[in-house]
mmCIF file of the N, C-alpha and C atoms, coordinates in Angstrom:
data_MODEL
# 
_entry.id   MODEL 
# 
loop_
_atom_site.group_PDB 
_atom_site.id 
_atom_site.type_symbol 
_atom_site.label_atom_id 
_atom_site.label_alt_id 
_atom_site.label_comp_id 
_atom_site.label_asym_id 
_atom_site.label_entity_id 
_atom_site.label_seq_id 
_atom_site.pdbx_PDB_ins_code 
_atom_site.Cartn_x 
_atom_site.Cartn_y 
_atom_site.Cartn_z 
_atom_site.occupancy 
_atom_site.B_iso_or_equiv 
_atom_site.pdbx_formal_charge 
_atom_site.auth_seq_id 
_atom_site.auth_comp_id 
_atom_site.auth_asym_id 
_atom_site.auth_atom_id 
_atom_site.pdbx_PDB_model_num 
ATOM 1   N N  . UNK A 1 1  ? 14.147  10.614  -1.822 1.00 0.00 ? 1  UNK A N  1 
ATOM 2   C CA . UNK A 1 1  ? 12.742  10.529  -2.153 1.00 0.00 ? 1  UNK A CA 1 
ATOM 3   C C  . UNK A 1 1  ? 12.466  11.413  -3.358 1.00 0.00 ? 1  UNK A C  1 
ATOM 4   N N  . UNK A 1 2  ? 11.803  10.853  -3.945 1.00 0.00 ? 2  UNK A N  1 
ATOM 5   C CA . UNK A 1 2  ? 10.946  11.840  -5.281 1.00 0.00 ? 2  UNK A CA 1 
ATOM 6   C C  . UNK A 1 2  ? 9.883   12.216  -5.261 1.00 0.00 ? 2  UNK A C  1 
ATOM 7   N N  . UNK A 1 3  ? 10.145  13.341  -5.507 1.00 0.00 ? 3  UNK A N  1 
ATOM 8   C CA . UNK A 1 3  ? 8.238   14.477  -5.563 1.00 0.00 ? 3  UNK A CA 1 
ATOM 9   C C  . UNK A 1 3  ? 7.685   13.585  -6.741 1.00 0.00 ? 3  UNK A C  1 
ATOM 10  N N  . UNK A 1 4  ? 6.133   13.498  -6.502 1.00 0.00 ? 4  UNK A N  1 
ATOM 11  C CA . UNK A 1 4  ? 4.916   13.431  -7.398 1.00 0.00 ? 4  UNK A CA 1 
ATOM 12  C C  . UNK A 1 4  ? 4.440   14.359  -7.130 1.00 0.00 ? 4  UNK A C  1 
ATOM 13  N N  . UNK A 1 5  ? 3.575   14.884  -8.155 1.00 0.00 ? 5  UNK A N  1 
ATOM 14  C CA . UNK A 1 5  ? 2.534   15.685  -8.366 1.00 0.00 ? 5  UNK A CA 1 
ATOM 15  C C  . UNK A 1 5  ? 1.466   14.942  -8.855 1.00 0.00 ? 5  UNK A C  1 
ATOM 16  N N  . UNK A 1 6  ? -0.058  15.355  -8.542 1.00 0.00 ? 6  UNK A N  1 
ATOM 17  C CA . UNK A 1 6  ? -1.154  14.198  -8.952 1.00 0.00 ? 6  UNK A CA 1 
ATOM 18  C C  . UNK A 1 6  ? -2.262  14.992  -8.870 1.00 0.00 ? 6  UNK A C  1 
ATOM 19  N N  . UNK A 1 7  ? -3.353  15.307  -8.983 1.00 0.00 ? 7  UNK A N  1 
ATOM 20  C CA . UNK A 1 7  ? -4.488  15.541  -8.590 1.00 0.00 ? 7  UNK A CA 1 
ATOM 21  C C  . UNK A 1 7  ? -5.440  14.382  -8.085 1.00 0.00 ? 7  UNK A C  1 
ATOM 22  N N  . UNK A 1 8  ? -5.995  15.440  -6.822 1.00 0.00 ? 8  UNK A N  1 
ATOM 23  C CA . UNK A 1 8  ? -7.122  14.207  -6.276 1.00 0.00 ? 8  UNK A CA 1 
ATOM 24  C C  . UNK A 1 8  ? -8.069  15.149  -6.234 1.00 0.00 ? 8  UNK A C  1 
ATOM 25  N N  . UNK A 1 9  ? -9.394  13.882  -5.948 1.00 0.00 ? 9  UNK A N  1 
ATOM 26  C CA . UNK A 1 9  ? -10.380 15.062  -6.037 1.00 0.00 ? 9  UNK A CA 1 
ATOM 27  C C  . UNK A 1 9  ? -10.353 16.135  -4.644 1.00 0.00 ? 9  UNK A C  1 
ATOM 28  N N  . UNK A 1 10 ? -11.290 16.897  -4.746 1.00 0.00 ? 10 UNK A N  1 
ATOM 29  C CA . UNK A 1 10 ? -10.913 17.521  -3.375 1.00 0.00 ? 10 UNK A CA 1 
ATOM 30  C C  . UNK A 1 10 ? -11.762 17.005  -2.175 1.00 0.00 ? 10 UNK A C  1 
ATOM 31  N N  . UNK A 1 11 ? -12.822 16.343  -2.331 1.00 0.00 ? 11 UNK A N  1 
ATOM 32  C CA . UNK A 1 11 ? -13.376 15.576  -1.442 1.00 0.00 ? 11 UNK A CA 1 
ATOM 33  C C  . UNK A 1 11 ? -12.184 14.466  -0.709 1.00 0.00 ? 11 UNK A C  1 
ATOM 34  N N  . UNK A 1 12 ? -11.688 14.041  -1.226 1.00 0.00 ? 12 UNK A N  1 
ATOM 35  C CA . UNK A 1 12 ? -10.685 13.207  -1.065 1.00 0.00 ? 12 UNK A CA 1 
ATOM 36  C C  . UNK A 1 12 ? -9.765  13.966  -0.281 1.00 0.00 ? 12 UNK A C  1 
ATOM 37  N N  . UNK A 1 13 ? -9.184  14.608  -0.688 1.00 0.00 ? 13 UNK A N  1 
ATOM 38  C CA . UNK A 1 13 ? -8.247  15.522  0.370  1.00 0.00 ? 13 UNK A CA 1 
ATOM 39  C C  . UNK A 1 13 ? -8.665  15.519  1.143  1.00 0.00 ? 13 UNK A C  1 
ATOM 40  N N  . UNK A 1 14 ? -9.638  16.340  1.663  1.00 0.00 ? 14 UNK A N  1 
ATOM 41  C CA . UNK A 1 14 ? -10.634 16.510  2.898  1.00 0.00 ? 14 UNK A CA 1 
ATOM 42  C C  . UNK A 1 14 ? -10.257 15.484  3.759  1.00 0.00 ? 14 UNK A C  1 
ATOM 43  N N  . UNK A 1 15 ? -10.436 14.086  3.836  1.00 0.00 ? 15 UNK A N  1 
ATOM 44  C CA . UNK A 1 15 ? -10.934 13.193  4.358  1.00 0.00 ? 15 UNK A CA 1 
ATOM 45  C C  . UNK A 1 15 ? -9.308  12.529  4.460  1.00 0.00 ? 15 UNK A C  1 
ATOM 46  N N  . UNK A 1 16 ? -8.035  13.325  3.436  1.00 0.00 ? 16 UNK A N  1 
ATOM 47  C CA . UNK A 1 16 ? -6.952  13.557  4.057  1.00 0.00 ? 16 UNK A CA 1 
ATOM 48  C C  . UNK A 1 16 ? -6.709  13.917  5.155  1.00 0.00 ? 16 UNK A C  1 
ATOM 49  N N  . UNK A 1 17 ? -6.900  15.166  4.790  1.00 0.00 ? 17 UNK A N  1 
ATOM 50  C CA . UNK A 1 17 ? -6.404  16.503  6.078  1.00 0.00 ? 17 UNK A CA 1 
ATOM 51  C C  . UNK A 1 17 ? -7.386  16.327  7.353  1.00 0.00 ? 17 UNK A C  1 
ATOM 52  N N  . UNK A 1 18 ? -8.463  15.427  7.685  1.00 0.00 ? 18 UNK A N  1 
ATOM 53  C CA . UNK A 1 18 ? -9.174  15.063  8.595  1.00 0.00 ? 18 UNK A CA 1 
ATOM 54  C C  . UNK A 1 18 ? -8.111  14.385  9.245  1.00 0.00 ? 18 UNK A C  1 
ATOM 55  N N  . UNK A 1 19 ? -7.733  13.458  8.333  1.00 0.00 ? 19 UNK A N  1 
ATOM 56  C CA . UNK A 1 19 ? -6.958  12.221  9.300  1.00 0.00 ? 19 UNK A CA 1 
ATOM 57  C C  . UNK A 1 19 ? -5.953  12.805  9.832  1.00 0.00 ? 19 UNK A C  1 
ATOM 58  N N  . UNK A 1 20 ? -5.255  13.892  9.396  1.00 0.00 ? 20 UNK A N  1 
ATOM 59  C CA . UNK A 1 20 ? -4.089  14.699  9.558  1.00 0.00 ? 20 UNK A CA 1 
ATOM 60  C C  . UNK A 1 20 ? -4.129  15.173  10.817 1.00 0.00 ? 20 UNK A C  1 
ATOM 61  N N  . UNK A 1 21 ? -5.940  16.115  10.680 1.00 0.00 ? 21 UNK A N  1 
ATOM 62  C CA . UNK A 1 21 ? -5.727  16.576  12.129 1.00 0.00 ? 21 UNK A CA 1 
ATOM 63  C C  . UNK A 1 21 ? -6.392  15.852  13.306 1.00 0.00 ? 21 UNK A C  1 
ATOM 64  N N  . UNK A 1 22 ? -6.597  14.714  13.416 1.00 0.00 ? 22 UNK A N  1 
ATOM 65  C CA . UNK A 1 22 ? -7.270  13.374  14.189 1.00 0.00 ? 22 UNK A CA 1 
ATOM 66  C C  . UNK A 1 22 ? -6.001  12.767  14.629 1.00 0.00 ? 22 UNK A C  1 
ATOM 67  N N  . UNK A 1 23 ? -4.982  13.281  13.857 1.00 0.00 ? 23 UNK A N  1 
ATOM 68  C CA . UNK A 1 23 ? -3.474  12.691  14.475 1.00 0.00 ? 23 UNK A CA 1 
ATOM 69  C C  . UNK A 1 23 ? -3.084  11.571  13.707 1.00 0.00 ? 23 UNK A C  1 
ATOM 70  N N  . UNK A 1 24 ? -4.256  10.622  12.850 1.00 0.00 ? 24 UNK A N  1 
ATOM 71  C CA . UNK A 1 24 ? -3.568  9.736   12.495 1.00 0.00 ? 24 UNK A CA 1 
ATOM 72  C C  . UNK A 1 24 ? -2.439  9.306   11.525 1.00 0.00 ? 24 UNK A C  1 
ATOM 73  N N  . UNK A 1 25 ? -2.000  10.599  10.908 1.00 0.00 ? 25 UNK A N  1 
ATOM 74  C CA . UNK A 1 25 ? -0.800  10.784  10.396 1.00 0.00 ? 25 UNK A CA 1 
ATOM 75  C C  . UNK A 1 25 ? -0.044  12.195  10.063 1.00 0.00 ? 25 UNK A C  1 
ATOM 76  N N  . UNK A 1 26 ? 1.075   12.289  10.366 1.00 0.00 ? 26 UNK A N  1 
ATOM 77  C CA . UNK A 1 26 ? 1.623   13.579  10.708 1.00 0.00 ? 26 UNK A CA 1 
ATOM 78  C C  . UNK A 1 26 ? 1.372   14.708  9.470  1.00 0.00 ? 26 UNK A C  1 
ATOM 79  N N  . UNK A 1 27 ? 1.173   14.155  8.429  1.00 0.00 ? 27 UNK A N  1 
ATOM 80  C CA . UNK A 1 27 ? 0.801   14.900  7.267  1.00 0.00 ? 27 UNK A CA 1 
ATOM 81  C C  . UNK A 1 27 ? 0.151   14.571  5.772  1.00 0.00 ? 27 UNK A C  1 
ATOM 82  N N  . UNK A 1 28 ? -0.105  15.461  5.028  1.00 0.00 ? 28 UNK A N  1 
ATOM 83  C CA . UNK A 1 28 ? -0.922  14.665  3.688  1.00 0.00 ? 28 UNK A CA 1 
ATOM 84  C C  . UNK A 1 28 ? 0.084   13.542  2.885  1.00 0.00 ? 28 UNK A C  1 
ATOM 85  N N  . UNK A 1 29 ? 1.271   14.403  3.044  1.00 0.00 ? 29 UNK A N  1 
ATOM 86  C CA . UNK A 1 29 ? 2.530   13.215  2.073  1.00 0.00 ? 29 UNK A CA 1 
ATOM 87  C C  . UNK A 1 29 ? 2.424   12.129  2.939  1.00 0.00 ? 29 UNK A C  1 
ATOM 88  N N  . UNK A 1 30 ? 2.680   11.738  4.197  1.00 0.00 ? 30 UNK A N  1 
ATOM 89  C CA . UNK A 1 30 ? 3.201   10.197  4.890  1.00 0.00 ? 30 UNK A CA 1 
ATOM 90  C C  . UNK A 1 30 ? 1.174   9.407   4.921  1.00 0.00 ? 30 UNK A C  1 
ATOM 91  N N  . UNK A 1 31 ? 0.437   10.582  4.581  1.00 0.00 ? 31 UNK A N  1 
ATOM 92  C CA . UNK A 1 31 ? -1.186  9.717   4.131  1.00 0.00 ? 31 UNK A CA 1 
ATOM 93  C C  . UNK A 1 31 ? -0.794  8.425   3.077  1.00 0.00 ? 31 UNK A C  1 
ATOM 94  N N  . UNK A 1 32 ? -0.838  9.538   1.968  1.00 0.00 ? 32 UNK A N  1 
ATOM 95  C CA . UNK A 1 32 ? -0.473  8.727   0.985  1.00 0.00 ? 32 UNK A CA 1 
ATOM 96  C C  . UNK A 1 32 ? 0.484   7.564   0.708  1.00 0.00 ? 32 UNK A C  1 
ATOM 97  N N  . UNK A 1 33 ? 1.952   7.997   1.531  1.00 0.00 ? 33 UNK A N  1 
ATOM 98  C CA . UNK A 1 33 ? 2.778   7.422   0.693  1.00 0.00 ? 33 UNK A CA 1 
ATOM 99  C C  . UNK A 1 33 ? 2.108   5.849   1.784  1.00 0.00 ? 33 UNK A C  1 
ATOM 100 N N  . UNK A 1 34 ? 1.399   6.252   2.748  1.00 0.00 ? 34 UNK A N  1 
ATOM 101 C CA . UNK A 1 34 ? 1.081   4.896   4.212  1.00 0.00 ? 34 UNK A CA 1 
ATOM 102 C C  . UNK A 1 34 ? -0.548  3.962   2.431  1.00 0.00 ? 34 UNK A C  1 
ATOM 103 N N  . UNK A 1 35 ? -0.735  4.997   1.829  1.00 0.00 ? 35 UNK A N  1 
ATOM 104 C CA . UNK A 1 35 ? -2.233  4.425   1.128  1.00 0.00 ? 35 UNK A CA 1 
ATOM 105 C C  . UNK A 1 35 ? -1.331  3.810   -0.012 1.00 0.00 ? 35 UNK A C  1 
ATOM 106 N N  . UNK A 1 36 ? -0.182  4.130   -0.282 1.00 0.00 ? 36 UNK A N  1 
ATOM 107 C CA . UNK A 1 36 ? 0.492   3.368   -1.428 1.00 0.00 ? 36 UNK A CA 1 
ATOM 108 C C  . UNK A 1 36 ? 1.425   2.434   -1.077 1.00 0.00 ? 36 UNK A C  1 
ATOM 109 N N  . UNK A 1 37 ? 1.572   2.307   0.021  1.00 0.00 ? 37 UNK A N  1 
ATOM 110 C CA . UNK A 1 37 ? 2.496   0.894   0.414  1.00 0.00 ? 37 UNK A CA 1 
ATOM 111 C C  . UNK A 1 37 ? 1.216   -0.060  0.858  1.00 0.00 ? 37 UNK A C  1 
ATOM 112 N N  . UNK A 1 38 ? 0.142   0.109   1.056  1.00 0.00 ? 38 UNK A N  1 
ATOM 113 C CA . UNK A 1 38 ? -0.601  -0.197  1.413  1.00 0.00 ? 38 UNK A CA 1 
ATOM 114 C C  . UNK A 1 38 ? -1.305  -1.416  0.014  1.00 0.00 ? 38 UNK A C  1 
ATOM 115 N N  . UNK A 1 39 ? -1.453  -0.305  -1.090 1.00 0.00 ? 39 UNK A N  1 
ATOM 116 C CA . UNK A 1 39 ? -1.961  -0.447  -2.604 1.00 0.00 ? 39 UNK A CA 1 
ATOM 117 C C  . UNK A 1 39 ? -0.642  -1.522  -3.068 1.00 0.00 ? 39 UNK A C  1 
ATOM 118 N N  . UNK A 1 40 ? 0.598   -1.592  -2.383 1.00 0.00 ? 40 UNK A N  1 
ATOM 119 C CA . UNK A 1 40 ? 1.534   -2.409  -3.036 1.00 0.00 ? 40 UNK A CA 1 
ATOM 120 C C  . UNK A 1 40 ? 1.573   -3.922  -2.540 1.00 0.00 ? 40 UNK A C  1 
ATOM 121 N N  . UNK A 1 41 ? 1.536   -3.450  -1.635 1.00 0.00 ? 41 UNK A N  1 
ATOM 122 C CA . UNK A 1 41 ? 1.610   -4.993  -0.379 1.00 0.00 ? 41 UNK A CA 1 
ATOM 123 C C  . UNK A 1 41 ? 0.323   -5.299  -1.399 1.00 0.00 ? 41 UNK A C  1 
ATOM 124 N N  . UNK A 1 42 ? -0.899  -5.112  -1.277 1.00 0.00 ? 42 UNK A N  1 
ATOM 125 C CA . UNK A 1 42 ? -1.982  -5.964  -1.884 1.00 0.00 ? 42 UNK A CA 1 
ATOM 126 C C  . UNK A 1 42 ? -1.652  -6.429  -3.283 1.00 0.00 ? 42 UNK A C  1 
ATOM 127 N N  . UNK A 1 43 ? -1.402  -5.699  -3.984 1.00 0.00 ? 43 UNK A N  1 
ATOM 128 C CA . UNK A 1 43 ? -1.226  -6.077  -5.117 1.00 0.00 ? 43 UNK A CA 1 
ATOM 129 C C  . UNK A 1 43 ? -0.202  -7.386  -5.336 1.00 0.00 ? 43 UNK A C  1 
ATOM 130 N N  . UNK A 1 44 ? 0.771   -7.629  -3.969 1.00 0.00 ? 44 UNK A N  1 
ATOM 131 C CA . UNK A 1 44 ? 2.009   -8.158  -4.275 1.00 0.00 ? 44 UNK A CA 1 
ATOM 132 C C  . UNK A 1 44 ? 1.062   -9.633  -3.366 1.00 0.00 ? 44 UNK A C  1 
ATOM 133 N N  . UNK A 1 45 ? 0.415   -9.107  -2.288 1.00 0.00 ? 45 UNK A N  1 
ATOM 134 C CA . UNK A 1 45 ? -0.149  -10.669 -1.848 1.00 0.00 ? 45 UNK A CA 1 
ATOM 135 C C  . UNK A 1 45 ? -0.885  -11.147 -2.946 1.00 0.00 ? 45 UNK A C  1 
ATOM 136 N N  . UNK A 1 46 ? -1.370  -10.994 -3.451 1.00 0.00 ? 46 UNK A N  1 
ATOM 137 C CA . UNK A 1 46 ? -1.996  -10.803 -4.941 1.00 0.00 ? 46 UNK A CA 1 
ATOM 138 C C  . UNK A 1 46 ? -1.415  -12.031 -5.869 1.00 0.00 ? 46 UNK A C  1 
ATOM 139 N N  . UNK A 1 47 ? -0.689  -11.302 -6.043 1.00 0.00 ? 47 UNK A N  1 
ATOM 140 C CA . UNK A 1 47 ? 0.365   -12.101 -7.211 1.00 0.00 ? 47 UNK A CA 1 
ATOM 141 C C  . UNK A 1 47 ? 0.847   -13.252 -6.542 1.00 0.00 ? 47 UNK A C  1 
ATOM 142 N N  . UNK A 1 48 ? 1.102   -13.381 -5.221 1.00 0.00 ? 48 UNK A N  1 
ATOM 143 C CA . UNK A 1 48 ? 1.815   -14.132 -4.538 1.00 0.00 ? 48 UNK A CA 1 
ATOM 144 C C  . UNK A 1 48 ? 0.529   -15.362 -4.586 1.00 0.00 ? 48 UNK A C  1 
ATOM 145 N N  . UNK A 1 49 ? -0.444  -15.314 -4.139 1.00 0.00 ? 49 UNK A N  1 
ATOM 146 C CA . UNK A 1 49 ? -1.128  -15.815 -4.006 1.00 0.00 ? 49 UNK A CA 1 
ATOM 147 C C  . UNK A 1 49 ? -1.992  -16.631 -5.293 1.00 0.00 ? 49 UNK A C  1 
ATOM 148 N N  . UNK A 1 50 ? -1.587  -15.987 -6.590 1.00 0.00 ? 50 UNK A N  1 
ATOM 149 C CA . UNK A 1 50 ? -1.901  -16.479 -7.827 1.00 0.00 ? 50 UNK A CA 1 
ATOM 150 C C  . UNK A 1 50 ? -1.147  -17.529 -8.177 1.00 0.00 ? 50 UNK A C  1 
ATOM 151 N N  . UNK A 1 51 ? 0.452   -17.865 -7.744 1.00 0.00 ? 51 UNK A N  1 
ATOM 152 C CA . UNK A 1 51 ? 1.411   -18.618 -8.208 1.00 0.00 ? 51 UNK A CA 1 
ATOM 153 C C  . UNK A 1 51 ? 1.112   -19.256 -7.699 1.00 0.00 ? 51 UNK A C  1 
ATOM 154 N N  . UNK A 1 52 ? 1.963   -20.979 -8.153 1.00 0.00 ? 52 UNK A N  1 
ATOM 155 C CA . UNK A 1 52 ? 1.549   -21.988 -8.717 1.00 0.00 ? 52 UNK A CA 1 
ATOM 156 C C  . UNK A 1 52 ? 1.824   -22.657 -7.610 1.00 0.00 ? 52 UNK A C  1 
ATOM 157 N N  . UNK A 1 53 ? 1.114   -23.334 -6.864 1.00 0.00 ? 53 UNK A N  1 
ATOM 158 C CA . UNK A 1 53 ? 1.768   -24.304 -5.544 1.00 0.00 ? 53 UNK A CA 1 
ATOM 159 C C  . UNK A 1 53 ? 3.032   -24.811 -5.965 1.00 0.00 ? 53 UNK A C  1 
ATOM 160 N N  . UNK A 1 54 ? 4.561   -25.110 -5.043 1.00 0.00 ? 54 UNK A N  1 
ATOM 161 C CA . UNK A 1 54 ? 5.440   -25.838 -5.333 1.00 0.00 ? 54 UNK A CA 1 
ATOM 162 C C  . UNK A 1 54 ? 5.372   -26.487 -4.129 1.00 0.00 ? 54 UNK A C  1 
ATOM 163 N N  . UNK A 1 55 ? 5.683   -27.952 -4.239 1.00 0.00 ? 55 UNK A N  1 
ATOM 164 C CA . UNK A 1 55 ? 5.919   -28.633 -2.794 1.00 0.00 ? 55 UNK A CA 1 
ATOM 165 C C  . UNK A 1 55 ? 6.979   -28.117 -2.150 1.00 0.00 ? 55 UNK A C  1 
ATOM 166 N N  . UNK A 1 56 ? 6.667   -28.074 -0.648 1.00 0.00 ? 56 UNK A N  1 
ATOM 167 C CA . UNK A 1 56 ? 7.771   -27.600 0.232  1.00 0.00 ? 56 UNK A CA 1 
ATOM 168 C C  . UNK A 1 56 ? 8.874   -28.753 0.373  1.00 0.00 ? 56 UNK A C  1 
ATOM 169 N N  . UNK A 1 57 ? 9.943   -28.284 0.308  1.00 0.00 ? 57 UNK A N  1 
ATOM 170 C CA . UNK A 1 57 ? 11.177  -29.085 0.343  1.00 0.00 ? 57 UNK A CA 1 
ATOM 171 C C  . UNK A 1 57 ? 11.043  -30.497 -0.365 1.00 0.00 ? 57 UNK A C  1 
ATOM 172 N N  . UNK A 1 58 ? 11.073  -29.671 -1.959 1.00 0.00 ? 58 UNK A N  1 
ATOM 173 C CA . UNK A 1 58 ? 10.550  -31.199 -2.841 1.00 0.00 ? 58 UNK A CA 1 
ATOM 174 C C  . UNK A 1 58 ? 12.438  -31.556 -2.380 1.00 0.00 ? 58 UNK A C  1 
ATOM 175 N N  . UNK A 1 59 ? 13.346  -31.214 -2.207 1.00 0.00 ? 59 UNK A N  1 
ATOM 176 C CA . UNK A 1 59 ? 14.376  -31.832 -2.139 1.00 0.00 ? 59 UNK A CA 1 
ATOM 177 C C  . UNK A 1 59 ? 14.823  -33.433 -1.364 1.00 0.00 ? 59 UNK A C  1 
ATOM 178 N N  . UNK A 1 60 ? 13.871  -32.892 -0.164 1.00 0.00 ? 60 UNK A N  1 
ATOM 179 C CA . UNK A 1 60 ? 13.581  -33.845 0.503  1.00 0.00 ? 60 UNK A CA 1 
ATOM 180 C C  . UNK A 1 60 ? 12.211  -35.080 0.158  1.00 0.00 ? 60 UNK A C  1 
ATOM 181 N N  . UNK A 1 61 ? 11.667  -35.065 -0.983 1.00 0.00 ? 61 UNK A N  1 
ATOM 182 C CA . UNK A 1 61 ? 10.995  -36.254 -1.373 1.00 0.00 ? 61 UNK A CA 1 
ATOM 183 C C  . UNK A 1 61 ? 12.019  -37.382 -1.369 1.00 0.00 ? 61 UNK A C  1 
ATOM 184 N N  . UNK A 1 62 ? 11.042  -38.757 -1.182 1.00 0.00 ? 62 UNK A N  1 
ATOM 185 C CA . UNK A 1 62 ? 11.860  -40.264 -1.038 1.00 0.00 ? 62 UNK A CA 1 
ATOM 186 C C  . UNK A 1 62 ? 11.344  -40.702 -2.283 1.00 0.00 ? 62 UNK A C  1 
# 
């Protein structure tokens, strides 16, 4: 794994370290890295969802 460094605001943190201690994640790093797989998947249904219809199993056209 690779360190980032970033600034957030600090309101934002907050509402980190809430969730942190509410349990819903063991710490500020697995927050984020859960808000950036999160930010990827969308972006990727995204794209997925922009491309171009292909017929399913044109192989099988008569």
């Amino acid at each position: 794994m690779e360190r980032v460094t970033l600034r957030i605001p600090k309101q934002q943190i907050e509402e980190v370290e809430q969730m942190v201690e509410t349990g819903e994640f063991p710490n500020r790093s697995e927050a984020i890295r859960s808000a950036v797989r999160d930010m990827l998947n969308e972006q990727a249904d995204k794209r997925e969802s922009t491309k171009p219809k292909t017929a399913e199993r044109s192989w099988a056209k008569v």
